[in-house]
C-alpha positions in Angstrom: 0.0 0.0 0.0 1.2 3.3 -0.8 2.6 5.5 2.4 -0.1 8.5 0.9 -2.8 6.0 1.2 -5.2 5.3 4.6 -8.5 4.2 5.5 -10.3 6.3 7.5 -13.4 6.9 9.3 -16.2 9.6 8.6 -17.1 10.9 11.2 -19.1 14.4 9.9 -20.1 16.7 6.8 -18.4 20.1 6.8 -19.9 23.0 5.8 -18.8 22.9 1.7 -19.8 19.3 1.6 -16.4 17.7 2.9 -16.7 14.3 4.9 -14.6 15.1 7.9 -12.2 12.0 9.2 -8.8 11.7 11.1 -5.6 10.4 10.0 -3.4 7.9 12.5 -1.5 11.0 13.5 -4.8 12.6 14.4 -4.8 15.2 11.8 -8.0 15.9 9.7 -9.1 15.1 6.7 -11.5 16.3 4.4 -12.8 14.1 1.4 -15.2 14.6 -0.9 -18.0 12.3 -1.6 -18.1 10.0 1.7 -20.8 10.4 3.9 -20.5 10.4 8.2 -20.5 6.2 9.3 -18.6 5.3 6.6 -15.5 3.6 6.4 -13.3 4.7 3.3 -10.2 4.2 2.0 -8.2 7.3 0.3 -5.6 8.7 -0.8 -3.9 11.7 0.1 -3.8 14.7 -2.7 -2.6 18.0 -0.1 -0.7 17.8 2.9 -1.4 21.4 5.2 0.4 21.9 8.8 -3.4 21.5 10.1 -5.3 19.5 7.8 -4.9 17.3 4.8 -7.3 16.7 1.8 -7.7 13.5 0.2 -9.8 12.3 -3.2 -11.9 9.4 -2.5 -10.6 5.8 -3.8 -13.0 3.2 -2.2 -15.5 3.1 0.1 -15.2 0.1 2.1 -18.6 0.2 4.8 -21.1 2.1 2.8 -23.5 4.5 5.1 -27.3 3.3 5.0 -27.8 6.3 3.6 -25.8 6.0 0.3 -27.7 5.8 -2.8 -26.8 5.3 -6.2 -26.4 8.8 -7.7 -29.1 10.3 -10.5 -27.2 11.7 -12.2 -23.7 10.0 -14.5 -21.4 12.8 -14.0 -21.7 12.9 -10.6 -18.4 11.4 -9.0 -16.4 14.8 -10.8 -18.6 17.4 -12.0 -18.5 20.4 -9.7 -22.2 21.3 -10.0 -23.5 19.4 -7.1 -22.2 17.8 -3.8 -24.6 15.4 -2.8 -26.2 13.1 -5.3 -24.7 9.6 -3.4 -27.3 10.3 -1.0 -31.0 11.1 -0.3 -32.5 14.1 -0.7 -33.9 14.2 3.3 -29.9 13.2 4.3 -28.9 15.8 2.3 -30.7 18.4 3.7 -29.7 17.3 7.4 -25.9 17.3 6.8 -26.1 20.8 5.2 -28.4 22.0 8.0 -25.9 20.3 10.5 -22.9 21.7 8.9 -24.2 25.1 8.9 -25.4 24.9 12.7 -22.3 23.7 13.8 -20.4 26.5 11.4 -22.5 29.7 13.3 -21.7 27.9 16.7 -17.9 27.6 16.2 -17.4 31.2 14.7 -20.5 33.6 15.7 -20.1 31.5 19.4 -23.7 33.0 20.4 -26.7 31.2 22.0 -28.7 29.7 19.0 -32.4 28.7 18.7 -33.9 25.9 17.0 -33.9 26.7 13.4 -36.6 26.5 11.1 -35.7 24.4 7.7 -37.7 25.0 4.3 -37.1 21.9 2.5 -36.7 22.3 -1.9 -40.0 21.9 -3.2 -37.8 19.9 -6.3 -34.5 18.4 -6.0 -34.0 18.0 -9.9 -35.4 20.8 -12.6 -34.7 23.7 -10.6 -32.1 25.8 -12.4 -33.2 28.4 -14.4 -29.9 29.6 -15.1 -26.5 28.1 -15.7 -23.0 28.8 -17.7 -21.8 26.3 -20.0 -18.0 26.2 -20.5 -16.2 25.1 -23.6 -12.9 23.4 -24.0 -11.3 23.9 -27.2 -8.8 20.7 -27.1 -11.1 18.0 -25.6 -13.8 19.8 -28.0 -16.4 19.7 -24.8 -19.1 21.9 -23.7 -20.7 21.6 -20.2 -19.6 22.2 -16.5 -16.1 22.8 -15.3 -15.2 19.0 -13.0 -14.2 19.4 -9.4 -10.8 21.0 -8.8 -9.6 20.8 -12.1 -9.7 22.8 -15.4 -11.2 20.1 -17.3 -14.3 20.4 -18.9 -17.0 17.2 -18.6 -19.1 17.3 -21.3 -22.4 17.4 -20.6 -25.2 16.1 -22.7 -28.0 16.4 -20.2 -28.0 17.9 -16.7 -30.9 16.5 -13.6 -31.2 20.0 -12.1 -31.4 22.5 -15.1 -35.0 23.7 -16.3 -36.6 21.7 -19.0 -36.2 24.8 -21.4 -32.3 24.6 -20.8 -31.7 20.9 -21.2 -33.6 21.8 -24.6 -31.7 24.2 -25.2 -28.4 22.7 -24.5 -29.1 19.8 -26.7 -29.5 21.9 -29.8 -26.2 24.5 -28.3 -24.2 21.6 -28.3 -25.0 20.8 -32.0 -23.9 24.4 -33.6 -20.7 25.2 -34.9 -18.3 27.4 -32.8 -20.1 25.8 -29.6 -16.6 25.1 -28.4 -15.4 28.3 -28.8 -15.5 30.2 -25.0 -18.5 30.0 -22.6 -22.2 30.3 -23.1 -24.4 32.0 -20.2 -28.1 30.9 -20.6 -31.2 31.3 -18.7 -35.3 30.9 -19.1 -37.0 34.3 -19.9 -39.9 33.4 -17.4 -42.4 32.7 -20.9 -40.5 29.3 -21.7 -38.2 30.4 -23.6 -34.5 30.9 -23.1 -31.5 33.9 -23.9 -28.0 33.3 -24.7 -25.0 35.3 -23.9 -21.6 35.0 -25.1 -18.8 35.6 -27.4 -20.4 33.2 -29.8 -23.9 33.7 -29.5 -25.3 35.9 -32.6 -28.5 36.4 -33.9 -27.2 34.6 -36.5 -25.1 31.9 -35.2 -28.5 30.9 -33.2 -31.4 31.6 -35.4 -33.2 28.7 -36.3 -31.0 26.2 -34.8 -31.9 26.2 -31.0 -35.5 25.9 -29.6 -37.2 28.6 -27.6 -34.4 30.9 -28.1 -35.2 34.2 -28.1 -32.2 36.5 -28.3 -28.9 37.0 -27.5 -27.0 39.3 -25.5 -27.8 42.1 -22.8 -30.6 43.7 -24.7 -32.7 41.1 -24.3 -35.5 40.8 -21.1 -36.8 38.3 -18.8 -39.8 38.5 -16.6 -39.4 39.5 -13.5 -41.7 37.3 -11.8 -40.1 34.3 -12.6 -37.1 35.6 -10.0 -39.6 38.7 -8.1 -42.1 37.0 -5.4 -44.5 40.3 -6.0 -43.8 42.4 -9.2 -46.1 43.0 -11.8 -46.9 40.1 -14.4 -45.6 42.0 -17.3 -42.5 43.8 -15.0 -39.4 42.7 -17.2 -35.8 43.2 -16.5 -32.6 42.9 -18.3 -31.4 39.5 -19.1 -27.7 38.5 -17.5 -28.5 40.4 -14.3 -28.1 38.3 -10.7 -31.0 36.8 -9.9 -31.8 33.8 -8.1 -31.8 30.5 -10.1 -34.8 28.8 -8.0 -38.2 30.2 -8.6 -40.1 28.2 -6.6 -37.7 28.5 -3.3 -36.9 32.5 -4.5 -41.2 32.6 -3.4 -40.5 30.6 -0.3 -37.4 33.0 0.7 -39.6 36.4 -0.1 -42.5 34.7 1.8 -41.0 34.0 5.0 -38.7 37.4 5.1 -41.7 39.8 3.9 -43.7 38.0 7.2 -40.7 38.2 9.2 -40.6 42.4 8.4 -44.1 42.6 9.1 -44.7 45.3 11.4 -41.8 47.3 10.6 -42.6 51.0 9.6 -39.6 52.3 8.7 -36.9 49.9 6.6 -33.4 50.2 5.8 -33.0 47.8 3.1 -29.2 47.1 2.2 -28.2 45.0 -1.1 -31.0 45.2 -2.3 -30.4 44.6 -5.7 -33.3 44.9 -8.3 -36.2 44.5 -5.8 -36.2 40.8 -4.8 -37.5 41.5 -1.2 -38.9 45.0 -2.0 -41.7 44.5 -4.3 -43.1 42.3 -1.6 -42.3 43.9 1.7 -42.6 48.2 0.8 -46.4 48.2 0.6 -47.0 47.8 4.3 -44.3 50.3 5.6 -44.3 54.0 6.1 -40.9 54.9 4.3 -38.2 52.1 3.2 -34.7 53.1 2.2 -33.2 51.0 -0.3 -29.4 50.7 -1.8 -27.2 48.6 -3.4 -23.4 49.3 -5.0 -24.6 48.3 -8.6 -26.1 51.1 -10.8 -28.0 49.6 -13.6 -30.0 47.5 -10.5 -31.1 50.6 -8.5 -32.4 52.1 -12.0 -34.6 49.0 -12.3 -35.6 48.8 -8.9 -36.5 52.8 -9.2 -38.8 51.4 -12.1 -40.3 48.7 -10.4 -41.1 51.3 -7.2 -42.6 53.8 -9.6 -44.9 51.1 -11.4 -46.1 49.5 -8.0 -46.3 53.4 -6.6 -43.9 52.1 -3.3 -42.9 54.0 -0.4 -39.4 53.3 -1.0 -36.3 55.9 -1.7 -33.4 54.2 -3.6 -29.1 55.3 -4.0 -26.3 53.7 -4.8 -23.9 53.2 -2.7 -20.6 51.4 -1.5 -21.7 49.5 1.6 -18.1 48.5 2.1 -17.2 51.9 3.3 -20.4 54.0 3.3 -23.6 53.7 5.8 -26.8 55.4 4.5 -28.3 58.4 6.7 -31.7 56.7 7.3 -33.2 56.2 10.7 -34.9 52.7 10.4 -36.3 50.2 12.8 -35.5 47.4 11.1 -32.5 47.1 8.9 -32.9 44.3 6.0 -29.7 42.8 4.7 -28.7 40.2 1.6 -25.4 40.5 0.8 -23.1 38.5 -1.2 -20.9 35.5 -0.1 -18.3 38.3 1.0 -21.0 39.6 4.1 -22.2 42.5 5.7 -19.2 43.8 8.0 -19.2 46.7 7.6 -23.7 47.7 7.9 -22.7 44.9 10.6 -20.3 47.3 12.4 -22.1 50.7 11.8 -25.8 49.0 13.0 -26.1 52.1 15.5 -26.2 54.6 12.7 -29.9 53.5 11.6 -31.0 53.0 15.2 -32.5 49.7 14.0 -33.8 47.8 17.2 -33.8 44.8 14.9 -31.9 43.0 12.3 -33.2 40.8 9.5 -29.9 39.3 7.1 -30.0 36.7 4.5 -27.1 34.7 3.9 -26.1 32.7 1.8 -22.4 32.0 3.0 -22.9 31.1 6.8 -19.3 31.5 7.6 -19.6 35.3 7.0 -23.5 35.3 8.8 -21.3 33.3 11.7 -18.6 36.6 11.5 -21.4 39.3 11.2 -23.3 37.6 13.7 -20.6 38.0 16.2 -20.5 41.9 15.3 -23.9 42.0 16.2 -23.8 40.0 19.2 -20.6 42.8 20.2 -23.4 46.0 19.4 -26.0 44.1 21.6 -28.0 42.1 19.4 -29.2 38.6 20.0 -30.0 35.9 17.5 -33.8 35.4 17.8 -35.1 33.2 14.9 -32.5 31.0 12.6 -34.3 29.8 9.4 -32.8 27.6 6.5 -34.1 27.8 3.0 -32.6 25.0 0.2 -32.3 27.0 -2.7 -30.0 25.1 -4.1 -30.4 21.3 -3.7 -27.9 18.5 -4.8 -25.1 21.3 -4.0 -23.6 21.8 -0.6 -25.1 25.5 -0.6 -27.8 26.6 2.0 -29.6 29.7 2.1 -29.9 31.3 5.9 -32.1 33.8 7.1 -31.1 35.3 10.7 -33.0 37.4 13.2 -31.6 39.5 15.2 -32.9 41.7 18.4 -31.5 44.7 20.3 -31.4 43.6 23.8 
């Protein structure tokens, strides 16, 4: 047996979707694909002064909760994280993993969280990036720490209108030529961006297509909980890339808002949470660093006739001069640290911040904590199911 080979013991998922395990000198071990009970055997790929990684070689006592994967590419495709198991375990070890994540760094009192399950594990994605790779001449998703490019034919979790789509991409000349953003228009169609994607290198040749490039529009109520019907907003912008559990997130933070007059809204993007939340306040302040998002927000306020004041702004270095009582935050993986830090400013007497990196809720958590806040109401929302990905919604109340 090689020296860089063990077996080891699983003894937990860590937040990412590492199987956690100890070498004979103690050290840990992370591993993907393996799931807690199991005994595996592996072979050692990165050697740290703290931890080590290994790549999975066999697994020699499976976990009762090991199923065979739905979908081929599984074992190396960097998409997803979790089809070797169910969909229920899945949802536990993420849930677990993300507990025991705000425990270790935010090291506050937490309560009992509430998880909202994905109404569909497979399906879901209305929006993806293919990559091409010029040498291998394949087109689909980049595989797990590598450069290489699997290619796809058919993937479980995109929308029916892109594996259509993709079927039909894959079949056009210069296909393997860069990468190829797509995503569902919200009528059943789909638009393409990239380098490649012309009116002409498309027309005709792909089904449901209906344009290329940033001129194009979507709806916004296939990403908006409340907007109205015909609302449309430029294609390519973020969004979120699960309808059904976008409505579920909107849902639960417009009812935890309720009540709250005056709302300082940070992140706020095009209006996810706005559209559904402004009607019942008094005045609600909302900002975000990009632009061409607060324009589209400012025409979604004005169609829907919304108490709500927009800026732009850096909230990285800049707190808005708006007294609130609650302050509303969704910022990117990075976090909120510094609206964390600055909290006083509004005089919010509560905080409502949706996460989806709970290392960084765990860090801005702690701020809070520091500036007298306690964590009142955990919630998890799977947005993103068959990845190692939660979506976390914290409450937080001024002592």
């Amino acid at each position: 047996m090689s020296q860089f080979r063990y077996t080891v013991d699983v003894l937990r998922v860590a937040n990412g979707g590492d199987a956690v395990g100890k070498l004979p000198d103690g050290k840990t071990v992370f591993v993907r694909g393996a799931l807690p009970g199991e005994r595996i055997e592996i072979d050692l790929v990165e050697q740290k002064k703290s931890f080590a990684r290994g790549k999975l070689r066999k697994i020699v006592t499976p976990s009762q909760d090991r199923v065979e994967p739905g979908c081929e590419h599984s074992a190396r495709c960097g998409g997803c994280d979790y089809w070797h198991t169910s969909y229920e375990n899945e949802l536990s070890l993420k849930v677990n993993a993300a507990v025991d994540t705000l425990k270790r760094i935010a090291r506050v009192e937490l309560p009992e969280p509430v998880v909202h399950g994905a109404k569909s594990h497979t399906g879901w994605r209305t929006r993806a990036t293919l990559t091409s790779d010029r040498r291998s001449g394949n087109l689909g998703f980049v595989a797990r720490a590598s450069r290489h490019v699997i290619d796809i034919e058919h993937c479980p979790v995109l929308s029916e209108e892109l594996n259509a789509a993709l079927t039909e991409i894959r079949n056009l000349p210069g296909s393997r030529a860069g990468r190829i953003f797509f995503e569902s228009d919200g009528r059943g169609g789909v638009v393409l961006e990239g380098k490649q994607a012309t009116e002409a290198w498309i027309r005709g040749r792909v089904h449901g297509v209906v344009g290329v490039g940033g001129k194009e529009t979507v709806l916004a109520t296939q990403s908006h909980h409340i907007a109205p019907d015909d609302f449309e907003v430029p294609a390519g912008r973020f969004r979120q890339g699960n309808t059904q559990m976008n409505h579920v997130l909107v849902q639960r933070v417009t009812e935890l808002l309720r009540g709250s007059k005056r709302v300082l809204e940070l992140y706020c993007g095009m209006g996810n949470f706005t559209a559904s939340f402004a009607d019942a306040c008094d005045a609600v302040f909302a900002t975000d660093v990009d632009a061409a998002a607060i324009e589209t927000l400012d025409q979604l306020v004005s169609r829907m006739n919304l108490p709500v004041e927009t800026r732009t702004c850096d909230l990285d270095a800049e707190f808005p001069d708006f007294q609130a009582n609650t302050m509303l935050l969704d910022p990117p993986r990075t976090g909120a640290a510094f609206a964390a830090a600055n909290v006083h400013q509004c005089g919010a007497d509560r905080v409502v911040y949706v996460s989806c990196d709970v290392a960084t809720l765990a860090r801005d958590i702690g701020t809070l904590a520091g500036a007298g806040f306690s964590l009142s109401q955990l919630e998890f929302v799977d947005m993103f199911p068959r990845t190692a990905h939660i979506e976390s919604i914290a409450v937080l109340t001024r002592q």
